[in-house]
C-alpha positions as CSV (number, residue, x, y, z in Angstrom):
1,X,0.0,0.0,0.0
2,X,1.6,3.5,-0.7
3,X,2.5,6.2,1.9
4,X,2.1,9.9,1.6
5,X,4.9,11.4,3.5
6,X,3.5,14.6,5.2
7,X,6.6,16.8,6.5
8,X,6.6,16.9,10.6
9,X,7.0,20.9,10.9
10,X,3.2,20.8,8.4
11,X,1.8,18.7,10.5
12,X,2.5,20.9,13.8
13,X,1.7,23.7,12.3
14,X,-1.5,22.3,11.4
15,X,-2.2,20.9,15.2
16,X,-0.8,23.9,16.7
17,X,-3.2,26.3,15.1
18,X,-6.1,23.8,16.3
19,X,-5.0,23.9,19.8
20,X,-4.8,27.4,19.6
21,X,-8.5,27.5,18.5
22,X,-9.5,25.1,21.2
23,X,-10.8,22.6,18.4
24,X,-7.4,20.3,19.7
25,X,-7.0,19.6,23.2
26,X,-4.4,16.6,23.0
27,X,-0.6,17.2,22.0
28,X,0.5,16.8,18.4
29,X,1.1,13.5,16.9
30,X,3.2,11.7,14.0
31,X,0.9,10.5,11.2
32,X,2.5,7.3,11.1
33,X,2.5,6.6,14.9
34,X,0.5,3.9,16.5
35,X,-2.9,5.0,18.3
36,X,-2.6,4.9,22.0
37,X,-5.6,3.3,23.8
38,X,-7.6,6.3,25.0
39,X,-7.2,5.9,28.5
40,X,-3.7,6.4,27.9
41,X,-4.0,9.4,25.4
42,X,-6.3,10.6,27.9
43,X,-3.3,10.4,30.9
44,X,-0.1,11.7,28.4
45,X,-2.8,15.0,27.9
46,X,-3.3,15.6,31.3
47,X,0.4,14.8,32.2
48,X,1.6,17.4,29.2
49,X,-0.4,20.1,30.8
50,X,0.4,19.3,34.6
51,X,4.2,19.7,33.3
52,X,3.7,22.9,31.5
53,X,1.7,24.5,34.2
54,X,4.5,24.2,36.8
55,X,7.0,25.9,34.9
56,X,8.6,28.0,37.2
57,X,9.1,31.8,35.3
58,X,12.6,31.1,34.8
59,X,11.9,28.4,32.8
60,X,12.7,25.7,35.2
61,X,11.1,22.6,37.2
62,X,13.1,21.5,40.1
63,X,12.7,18.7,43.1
64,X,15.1,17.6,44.9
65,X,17.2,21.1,45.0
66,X,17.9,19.1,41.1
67,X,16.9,22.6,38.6
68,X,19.2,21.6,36.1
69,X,18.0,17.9,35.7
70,X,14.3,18.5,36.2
71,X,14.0,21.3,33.4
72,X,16.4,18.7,31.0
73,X,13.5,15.8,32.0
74,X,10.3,17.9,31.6
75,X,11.7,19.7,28.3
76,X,12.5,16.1,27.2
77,X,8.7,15.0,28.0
78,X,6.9,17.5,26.2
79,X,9.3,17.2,23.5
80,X,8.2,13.7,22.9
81,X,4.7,15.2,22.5
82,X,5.8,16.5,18.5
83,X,6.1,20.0,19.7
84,X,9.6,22.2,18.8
85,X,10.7,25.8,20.3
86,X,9.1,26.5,17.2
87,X,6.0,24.8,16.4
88,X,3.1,22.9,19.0
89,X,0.9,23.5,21.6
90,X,4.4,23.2,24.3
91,X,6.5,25.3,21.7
92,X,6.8,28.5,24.2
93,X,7.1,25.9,27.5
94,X,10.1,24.4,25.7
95,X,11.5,27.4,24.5
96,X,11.9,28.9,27.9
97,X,13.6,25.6,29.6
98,X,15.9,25.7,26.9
99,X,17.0,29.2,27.3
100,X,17.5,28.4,31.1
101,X,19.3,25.6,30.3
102,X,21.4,27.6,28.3
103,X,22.2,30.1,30.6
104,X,23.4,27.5,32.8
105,X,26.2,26.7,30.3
106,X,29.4,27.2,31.9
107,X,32.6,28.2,30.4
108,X,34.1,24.3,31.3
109,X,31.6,23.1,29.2
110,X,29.5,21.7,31.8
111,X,25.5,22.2,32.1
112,X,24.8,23.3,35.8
113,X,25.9,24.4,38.8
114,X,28.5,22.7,41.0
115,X,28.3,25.2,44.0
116,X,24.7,24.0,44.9
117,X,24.3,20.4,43.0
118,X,26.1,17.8,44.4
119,X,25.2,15.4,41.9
120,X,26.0,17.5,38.9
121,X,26.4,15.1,36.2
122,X,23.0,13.9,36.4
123,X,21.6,16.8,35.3
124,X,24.4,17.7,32.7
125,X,23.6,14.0,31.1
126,X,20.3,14.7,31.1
127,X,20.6,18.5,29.6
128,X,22.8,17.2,26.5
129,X,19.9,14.5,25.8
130,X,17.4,17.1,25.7
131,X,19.1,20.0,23.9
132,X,20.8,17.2,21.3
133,X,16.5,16.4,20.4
134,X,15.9,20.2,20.3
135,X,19.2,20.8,18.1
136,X,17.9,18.4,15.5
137,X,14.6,20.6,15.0
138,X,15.9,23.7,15.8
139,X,14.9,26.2,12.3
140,X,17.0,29.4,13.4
141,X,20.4,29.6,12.5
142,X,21.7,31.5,15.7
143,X,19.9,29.8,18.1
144,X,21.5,26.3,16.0
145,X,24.9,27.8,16.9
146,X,24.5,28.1,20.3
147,X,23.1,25.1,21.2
148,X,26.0,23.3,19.1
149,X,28.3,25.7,20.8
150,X,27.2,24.8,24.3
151,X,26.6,20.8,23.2
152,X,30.2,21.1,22.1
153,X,31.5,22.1,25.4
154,X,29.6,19.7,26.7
155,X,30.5,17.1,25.2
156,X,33.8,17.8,25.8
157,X,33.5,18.3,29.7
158,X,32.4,14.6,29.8
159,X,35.1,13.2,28.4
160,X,37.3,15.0,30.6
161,X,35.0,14.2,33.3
162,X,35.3,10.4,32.4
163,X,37.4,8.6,35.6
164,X,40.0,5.9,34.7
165,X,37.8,3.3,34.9
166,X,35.6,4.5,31.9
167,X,32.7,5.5,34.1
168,X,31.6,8.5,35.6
169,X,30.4,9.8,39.4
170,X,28.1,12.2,40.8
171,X,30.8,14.6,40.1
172,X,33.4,14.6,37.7
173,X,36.5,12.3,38.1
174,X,38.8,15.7,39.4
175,X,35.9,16.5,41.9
176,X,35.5,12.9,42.8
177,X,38.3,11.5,43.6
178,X,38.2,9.4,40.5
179,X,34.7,7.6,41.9
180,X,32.4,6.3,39.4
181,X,28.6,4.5,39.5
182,X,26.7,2.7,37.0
183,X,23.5,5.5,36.3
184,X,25.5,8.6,36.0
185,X,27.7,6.6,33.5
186,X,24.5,5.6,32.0
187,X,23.3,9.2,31.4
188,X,26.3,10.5,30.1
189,X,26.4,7.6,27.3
190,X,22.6,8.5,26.7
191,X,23.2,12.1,26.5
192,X,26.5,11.4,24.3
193,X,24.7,9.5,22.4
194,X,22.2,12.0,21.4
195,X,24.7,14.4,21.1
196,X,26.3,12.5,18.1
197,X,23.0,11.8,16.6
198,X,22.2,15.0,15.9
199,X,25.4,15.6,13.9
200,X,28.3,17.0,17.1
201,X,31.7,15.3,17.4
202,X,31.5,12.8,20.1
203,X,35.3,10.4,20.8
204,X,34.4,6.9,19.9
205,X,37.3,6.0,22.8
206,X,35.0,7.6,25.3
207,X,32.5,5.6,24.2
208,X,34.5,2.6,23.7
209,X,35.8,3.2,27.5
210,X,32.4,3.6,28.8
211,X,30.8,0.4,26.9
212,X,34.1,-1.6,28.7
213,X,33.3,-0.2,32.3
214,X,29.6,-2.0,31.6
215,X,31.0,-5.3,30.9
216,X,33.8,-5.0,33.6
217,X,30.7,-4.2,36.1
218,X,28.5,-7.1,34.8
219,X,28.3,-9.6,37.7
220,X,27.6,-13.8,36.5
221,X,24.0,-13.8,36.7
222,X,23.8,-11.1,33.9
223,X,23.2,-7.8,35.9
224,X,25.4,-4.7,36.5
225,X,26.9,-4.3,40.0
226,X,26.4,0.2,41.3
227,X,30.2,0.5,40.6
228,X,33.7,-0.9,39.7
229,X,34.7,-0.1,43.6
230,X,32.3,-2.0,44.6
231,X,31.2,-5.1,43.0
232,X,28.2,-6.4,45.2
233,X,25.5,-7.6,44.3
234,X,23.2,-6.5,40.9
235,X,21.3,-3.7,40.3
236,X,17.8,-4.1,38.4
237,X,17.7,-0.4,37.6
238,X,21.3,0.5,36.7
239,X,21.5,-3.2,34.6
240,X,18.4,-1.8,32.6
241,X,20.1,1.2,32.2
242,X,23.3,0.0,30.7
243,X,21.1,-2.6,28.2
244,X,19.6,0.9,26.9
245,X,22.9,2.9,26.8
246,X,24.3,-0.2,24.9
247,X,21.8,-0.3,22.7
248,X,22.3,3.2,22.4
249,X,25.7,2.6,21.0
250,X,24.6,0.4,18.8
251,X,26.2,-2.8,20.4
252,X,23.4,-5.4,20.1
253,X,25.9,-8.0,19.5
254,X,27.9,-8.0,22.3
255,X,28.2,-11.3,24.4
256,X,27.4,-9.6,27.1
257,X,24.2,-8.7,26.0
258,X,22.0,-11.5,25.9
259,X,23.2,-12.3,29.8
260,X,21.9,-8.8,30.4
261,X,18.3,-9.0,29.0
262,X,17.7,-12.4,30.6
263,X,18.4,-11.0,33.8
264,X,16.3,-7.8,33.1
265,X,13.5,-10.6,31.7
266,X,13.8,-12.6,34.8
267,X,14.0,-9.0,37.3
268,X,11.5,-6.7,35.5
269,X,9.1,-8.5,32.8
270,X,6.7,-8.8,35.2
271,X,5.4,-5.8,36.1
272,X,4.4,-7.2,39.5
273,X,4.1,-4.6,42.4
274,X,6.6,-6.6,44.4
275,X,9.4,-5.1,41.5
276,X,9.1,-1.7,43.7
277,X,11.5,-3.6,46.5
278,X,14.6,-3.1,44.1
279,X,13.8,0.5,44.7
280,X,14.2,3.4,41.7
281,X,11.0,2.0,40.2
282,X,9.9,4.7,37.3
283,X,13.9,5.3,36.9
284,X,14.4,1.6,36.3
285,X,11.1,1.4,33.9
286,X,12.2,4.3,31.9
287,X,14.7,2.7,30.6
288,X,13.8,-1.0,30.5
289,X,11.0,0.3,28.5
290,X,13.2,1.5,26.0
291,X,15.1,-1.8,25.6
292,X,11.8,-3.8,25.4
293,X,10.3,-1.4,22.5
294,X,13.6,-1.6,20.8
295,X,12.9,-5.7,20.4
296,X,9.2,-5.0,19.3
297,X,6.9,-7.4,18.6
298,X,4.3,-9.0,21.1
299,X,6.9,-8.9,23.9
300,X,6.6,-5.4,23.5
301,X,3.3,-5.1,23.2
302,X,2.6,-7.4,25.8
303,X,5.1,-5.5,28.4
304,X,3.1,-2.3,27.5
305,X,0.0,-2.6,27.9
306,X,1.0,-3.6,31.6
307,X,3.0,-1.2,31.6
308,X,1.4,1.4,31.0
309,X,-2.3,0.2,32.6
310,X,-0.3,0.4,35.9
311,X,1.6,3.4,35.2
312,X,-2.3,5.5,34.3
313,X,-3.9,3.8,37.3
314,X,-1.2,5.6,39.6
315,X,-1.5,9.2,37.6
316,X,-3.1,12.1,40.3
317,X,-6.5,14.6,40.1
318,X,-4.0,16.9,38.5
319,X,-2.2,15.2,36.4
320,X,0.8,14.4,37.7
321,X,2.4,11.4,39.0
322,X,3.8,11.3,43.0
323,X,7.0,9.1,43.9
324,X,10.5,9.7,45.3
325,X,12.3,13.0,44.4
326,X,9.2,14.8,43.4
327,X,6.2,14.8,41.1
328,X,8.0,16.7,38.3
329,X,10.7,13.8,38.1
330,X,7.7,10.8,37.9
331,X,5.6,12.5,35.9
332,X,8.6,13.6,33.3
333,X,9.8,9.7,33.4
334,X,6.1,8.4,33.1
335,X,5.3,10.8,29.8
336,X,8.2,9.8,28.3
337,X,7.5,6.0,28.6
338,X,4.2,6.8,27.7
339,X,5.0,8.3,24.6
340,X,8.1,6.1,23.3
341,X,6.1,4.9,20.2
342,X,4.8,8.4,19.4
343,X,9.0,8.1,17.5
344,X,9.5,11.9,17.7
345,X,12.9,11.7,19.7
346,X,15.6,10.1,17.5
347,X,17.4,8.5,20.8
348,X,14.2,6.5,21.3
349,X,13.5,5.4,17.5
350,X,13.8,1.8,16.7
């Protein structure tokens, strides 16, 4: 059967003008995209607005005293509703946490703010994810070269950041005594990752360094131990984590691999509300999610309509979703699972 193609930026434009009438209240979606069950169209809507409500007039979300990170997840969210800077009914939301974002570009190259974020890598992983999907939409020129100024920078502050191991901490190795653990490392790769997607220079031996410190962390049932210094026992969410970021590298061939998704298959298929004792639930699902959509068929189906049944029946009055760090981080996390096959972000594309 043949396929008009109808160009993305028409078909915003087109939605956009409808919500602006009020004859659209749901977010924009791609033609081609799969139809989510209403109930779950119905929860992404009322999740999209809840996000872009809160918007602090900065231009940030924060929990957690975690600015940097919060805005990168929420910006992230909406952006897997089809909306740009430019064009959508989130356009002018997404605008404004990427201009804080930018002004939170520091000379080093690093997104955020060491004096009052302890963690500061999270949200600097998280920011060049984000600004690497608004770059690869972004229409003006000027504002194209400074986001691939800043993603530059950044990019390059994470590979000095990287310790010896191939990993990274909370902080960078210099600040952190050379300490790694497995989920910064894990959003580093992912926002590298996005970074070279999107056309930026990103060193395939930082890459190659990271993807060893995975296998050097992977314990013999098939799951990734929370750091090099200290091999214990495994971690559901940071093993999920490092099947996504490997996948993200495109190493779907690696021995490792298949030891990984067995124990992820064995841990986390299930759904069952017992899964919440491994702790770092919706962390955990946001990325096992993204492994399980990338091997499709009824699996995936079958996974997601669990999934995400479980993950509507938890959503608030409001909107949002409640958990540990704060509503803004659960309800970014849940959107963005909810919204995986909506394709619009090129890290989360099959």
């Amino acid at each position: 059967m043949m396929s008009i193609h109808i160009p993305r930026r028409a078909v915003l434009k087109s939605l956009a003008g409808l919500a602006a009438s009020g004859a659209l209240s749901v977010a924009p979606r791609r033609v081609v995209a799969a139809e989510l069950d209403p109930k779950w169209q119905r929860a992404v809507d009322r999740g999209l607005q809840w996000v872009a409500s809160t918007q602090s007039k900065l231009g940030r979300w924060t929990a957690a005293s975690y600015p940097t990170a919060m805005t990168a997840l929420a910006g992230t969210a909406l952006l897997g509703s089809g909306s740009t800077t430019t064009q959508g009914p989130y356009s002018s939301v997404i605008r404004r946490a990427v201009d804080y974002l930018a002004t939170r570009s520091r000379p080093n190259g690093l997104i955020g703010d060491p004096l009052t974020d302890d963690r500061y890598t999270y949200g600097h992983g998280f920011s060049m994810l984000f600004l690497s999907q608004v770059l690869g939409e972004e229409e003006d020129i000027e504002r194209r070269g400074e986001l691939t100024r800043i993603l530059n920078n950044a990019v390059r502050f994470s590979g000095q950041a990287q310790t010896k191991s191939g990993g990274w901490g909370y902080v960078s190795a210099k600040d952190g005594n050379d300490f790694d653990e497995g989920s910064t490392t894990i959003t580093q790769v992912q926002g590298l990752r996005g970074c070279r997607n999107a056309g930026l220079p990103v060193s395939k031996d930082v890459i190659e360094r990271a993807k060893q410190y995975i296998y050097t962390c992977k314990n013999s049932d098939g799951g990734i131990s929370y750091s090099s210094r200290n091999r214990g026992a495994s971690r559901p969410a940071i093993t999920a984590a490092a099947l996504a970021a490997l996948f993200n590298a495109g190493d779907y061939d690696s021995k490792h691999v298949p030891d990984m998704l067995e124990y992820c298959k064995t841990n986390l298929y299930r759904i069952t509300d017992d899964a919440r004792s491994f702790g770092h639930w919706h962390y955990t699902y946001l990325y096992y999610s993204q492994v399980v959509y990338r091997e499709g068929g009824k699996d995936w189906e079958d996974f997601r309509n669990r999934l995400y049944d479980r993950i509507v029946s938890e959503q608030q009055a409001d909107g949002s979703w409640q958990g540990n760090i704060g509503p803004i981080y659960v309800t970014a996390i849940n959107l963005t699972i909810l919204q995986l096959e909506r394709g619009f972000l090129p890290i989360y594309q099959r």
